[in-house]
C-alpha positions as a Markdown table, in Angstrom:
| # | Residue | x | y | z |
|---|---|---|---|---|
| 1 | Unk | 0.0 | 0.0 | 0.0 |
| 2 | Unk | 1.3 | 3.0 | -0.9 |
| 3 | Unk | 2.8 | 5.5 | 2.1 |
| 4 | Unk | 1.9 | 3.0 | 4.5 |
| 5 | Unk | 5.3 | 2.3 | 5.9 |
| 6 | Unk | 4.1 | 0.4 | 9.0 |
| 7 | Unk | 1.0 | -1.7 | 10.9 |
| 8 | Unk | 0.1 | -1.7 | 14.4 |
| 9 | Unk | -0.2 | -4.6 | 16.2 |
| 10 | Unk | 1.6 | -7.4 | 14.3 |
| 11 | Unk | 5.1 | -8.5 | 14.6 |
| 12 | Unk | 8.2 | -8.6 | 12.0 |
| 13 | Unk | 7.3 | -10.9 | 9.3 |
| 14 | Unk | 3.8 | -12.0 | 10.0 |
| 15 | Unk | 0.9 | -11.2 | 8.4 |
| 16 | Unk | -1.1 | -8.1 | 9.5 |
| 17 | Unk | -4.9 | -9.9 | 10.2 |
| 18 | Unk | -7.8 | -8.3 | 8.2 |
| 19 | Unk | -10.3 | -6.2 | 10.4 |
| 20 | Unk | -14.2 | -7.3 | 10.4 |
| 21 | Unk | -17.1 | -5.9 | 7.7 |
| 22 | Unk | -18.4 | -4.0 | 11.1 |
| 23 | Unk | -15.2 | -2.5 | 12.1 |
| 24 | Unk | -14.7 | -1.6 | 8.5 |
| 25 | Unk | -18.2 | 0.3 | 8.4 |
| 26 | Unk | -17.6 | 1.9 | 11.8 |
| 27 | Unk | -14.3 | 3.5 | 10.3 |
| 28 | Unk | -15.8 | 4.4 | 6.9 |
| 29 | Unk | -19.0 | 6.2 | 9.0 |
| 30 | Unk | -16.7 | 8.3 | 11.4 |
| 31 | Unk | -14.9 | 9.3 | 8.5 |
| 32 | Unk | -18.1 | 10.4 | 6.5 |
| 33 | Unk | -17.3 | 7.9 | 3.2 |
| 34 | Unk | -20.9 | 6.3 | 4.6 |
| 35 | Unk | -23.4 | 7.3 | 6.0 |
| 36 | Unk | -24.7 | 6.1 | 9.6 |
| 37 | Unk | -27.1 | 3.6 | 9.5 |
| 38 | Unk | -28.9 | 4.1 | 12.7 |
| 39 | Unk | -29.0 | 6.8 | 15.3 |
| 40 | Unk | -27.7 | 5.9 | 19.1 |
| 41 | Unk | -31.1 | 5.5 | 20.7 |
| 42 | Unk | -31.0 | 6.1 | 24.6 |
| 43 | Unk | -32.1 | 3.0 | 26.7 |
| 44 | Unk | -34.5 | 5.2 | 28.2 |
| 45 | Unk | -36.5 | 8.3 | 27.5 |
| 46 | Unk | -35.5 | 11.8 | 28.1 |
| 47 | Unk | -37.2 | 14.7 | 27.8 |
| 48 | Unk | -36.5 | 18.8 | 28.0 |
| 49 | Unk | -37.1 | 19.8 | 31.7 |
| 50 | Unk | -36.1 | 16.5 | 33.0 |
| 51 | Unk | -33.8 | 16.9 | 35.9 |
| 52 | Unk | -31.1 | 14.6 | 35.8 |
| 53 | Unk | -27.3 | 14.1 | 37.7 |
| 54 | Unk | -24.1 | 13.5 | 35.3 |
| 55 | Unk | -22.5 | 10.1 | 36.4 |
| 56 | Unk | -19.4 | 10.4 | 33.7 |
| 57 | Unk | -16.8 | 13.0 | 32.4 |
| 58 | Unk | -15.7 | 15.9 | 33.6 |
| 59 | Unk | -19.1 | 17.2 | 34.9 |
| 60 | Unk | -19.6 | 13.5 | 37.2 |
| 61 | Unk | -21.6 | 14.1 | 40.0 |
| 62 | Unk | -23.2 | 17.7 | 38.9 |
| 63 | Unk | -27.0 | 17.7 | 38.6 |
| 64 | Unk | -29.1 | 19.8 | 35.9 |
| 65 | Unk | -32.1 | 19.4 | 34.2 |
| 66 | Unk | -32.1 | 19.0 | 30.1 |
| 67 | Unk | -32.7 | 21.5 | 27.9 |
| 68 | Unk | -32.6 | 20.0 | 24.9 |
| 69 | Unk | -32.2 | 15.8 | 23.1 |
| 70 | Unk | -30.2 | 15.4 | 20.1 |
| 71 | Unk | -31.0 | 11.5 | 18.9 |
| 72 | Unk | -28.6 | 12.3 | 16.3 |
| 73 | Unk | -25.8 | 12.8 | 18.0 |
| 74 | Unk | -26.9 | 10.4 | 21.0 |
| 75 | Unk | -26.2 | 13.7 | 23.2 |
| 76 | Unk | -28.0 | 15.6 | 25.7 |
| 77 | Unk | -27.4 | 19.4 | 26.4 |
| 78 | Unk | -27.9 | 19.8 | 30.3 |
| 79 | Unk | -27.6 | 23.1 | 32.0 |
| 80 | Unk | -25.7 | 23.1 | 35.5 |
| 81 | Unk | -25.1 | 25.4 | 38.4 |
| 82 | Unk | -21.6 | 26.2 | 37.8 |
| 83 | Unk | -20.5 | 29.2 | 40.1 |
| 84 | Unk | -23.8 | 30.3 | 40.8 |
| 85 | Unk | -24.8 | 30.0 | 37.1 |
| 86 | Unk | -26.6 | 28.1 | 34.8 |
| 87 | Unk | -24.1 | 27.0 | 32.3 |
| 88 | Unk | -24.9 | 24.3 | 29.1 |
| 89 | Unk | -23.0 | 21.4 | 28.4 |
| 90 | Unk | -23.2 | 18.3 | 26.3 |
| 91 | Unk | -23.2 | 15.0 | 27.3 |
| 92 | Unk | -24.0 | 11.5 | 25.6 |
| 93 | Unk | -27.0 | 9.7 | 26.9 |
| 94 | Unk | -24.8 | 7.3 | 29.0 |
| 95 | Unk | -23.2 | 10.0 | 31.0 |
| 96 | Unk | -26.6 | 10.9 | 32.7 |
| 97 | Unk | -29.6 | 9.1 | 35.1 |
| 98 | Unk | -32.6 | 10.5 | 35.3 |
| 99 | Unk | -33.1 | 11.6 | 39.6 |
């Protein structure tokens, strides 16, 4: 392959082992030379208003309540107290529980 001057993950003189059709897809997707299949659908519901506590990331342990759902993207904007103000930051839908 041209430019290629290297792989990852095999040693000298063996074969390099060929990757899946779904890990293929996955790569071609993030890339954007496919398009996504399906959208990240959370296991549960959420809706704006919804007061819920951030149990991942940088924000773990902060509480808020949604303001907006973006099934697209799988992510949640949630607006916390951060210094005595309500600030807006984006999580996925697995960084949150409803409370």
């Amino acid at each position: 392959i041209q430019g290629v001057t290297g792989f990852v993950g095999f040693t000298f003189n063996q074969k390099p082992q060929p990757i899946s059709q779904e890990e293929a897809r996955a790569i071609l997707q993030k890339t954007g030379e496919i398009k996504a299949e399906k959208h990240l659908k959370p296991k549960q519901s959420f809706t704006p208003g919804e007061a819920v506590r951030i149990v991942d990331g940088p924000f773990d342990t902060f509480t808020g309540t949604i303001e907006e759902v973006n099934l697209e993207k799988g992510k949640l904007r949630v607006m916390v107290g951060i210094f005595g103000r309500a600030t807006p930051v984006e999580v996925d839908f697995l960084q949150v529980e409803k409370i």
